[in-house]
C-alpha positions as CSV (number, residue, x, y, z in Angstrom):
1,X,8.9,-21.6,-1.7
2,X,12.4,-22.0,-2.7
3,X,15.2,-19.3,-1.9
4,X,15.2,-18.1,-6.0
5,X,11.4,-17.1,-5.6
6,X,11.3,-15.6,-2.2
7,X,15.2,-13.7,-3.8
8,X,12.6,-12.8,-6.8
9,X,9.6,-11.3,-4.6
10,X,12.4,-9.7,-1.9
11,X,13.7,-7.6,-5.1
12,X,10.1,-6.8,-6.4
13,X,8.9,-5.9,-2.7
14,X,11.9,-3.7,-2.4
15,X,11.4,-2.2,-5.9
16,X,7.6,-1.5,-4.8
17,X,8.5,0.2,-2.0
18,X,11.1,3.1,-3.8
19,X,8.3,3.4,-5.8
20,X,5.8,4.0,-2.8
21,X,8.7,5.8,-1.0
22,X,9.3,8.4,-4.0
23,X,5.5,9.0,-4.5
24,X,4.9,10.0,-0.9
25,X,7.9,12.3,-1.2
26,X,6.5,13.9,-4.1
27,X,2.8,14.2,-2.4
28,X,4.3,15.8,0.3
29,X,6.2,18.5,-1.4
30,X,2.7,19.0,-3.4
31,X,0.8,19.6,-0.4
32,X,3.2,21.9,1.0
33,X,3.7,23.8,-2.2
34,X,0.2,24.4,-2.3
35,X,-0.3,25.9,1.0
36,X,-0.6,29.4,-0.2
37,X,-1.7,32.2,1.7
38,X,-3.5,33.9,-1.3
39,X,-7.2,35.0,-0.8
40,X,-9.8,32.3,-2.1
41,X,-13.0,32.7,-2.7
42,X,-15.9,30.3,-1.9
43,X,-15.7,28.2,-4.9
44,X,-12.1,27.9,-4.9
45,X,-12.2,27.1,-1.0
46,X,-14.1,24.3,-1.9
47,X,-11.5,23.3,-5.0
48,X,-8.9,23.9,-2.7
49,X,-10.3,21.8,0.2
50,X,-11.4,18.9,-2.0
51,X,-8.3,19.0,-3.5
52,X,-6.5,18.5,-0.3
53,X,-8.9,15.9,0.6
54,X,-7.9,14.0,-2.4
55,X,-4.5,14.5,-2.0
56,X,-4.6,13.3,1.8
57,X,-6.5,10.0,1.1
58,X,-4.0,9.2,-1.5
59,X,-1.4,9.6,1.0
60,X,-3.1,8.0,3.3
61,X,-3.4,4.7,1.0
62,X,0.2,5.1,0.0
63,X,1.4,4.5,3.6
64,X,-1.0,1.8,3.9
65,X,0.7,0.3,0.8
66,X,4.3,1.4,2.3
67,X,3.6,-0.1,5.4
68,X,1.8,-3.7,3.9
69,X,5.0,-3.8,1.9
70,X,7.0,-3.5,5.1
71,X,5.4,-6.5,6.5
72,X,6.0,-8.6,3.5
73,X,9.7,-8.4,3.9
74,X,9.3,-9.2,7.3
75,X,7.7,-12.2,6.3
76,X,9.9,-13.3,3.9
77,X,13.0,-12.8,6.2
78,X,11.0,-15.1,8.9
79,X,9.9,-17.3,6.5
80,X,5.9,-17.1,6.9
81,X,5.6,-15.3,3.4
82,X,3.6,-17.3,1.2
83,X,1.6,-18.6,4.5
84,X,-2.4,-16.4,4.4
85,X,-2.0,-15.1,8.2
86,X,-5.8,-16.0,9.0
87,X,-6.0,-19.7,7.3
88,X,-2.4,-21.0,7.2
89,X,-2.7,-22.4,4.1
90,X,-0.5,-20.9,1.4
91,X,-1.0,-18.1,-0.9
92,X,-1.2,-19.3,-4.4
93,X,2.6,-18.3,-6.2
94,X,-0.2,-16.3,-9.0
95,X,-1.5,-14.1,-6.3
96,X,1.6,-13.2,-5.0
97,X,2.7,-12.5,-8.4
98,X,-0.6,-10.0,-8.5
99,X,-0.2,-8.4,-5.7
100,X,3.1,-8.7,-4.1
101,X,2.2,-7.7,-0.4
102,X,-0.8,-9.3,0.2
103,X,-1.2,-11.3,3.8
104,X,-3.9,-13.3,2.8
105,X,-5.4,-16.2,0.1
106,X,-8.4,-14.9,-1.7
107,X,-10.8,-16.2,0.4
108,X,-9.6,-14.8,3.8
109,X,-8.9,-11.5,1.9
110,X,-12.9,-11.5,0.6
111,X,-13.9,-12.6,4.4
112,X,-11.9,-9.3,5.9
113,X,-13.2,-7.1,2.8
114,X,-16.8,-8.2,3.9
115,X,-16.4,-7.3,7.4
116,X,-14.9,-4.1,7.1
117,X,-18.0,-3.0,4.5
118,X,-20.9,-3.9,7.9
């Protein structure tokens, strides 16, 4: 990959993760805004807990994102960026385009998918 491209997906990674950056700031001001002390009851409990739920898996997957981002850079600053981490064969330039962060070639990302579903 020449120095223009990995310039070009440096700026998008970096673009990515303000995005990421500014939407976990915002779900953690929700959350905390929401932490009322009013008295529920045990409908809205269960609104209120599901609700929470929701809002905690989301922020779960946006540090997952935040932090797959992260590593990207790293890559591109050593070099290994377009390189799948399992196979060593590179990522196709139209899957990084797709998905900016991702570690792996399609088949090595289907191959971890599958063995996190057993």
């Amino acid at each position: 990959m020449d120095e223009e491209k990995k310039a070009q997906f440096q700026a998008e990674l970096l673009r990515l993760r303000k995005e990421v950056t500014e939407a976990l700031a915002r779900k953690t001001q929700d959350v905390h805004g929401r932490a009322g002390g009013e008295a529920l009851d045990e409908a809205d409990m269960g609104n209120a807990t599901l609700s929470m739920e929701l809002e905690l898996s989301s922020r779960r997957m946006l540090l997952e994102t935040l932090e797959m981002i992260d590593k990207a850079l790293r890559r591109i600053e050593t070099g290994t960026y377009d390189t799948c981490e399992i196979c060593r064969r590179k990522i196709p330039l139209e899957r990084l385009q797709a998905i900016p962060y991702t570690s792996y070639c399609v088949e090595c990302q289907a191959k971890q998918e599958a063995q996190r579903k057993k």
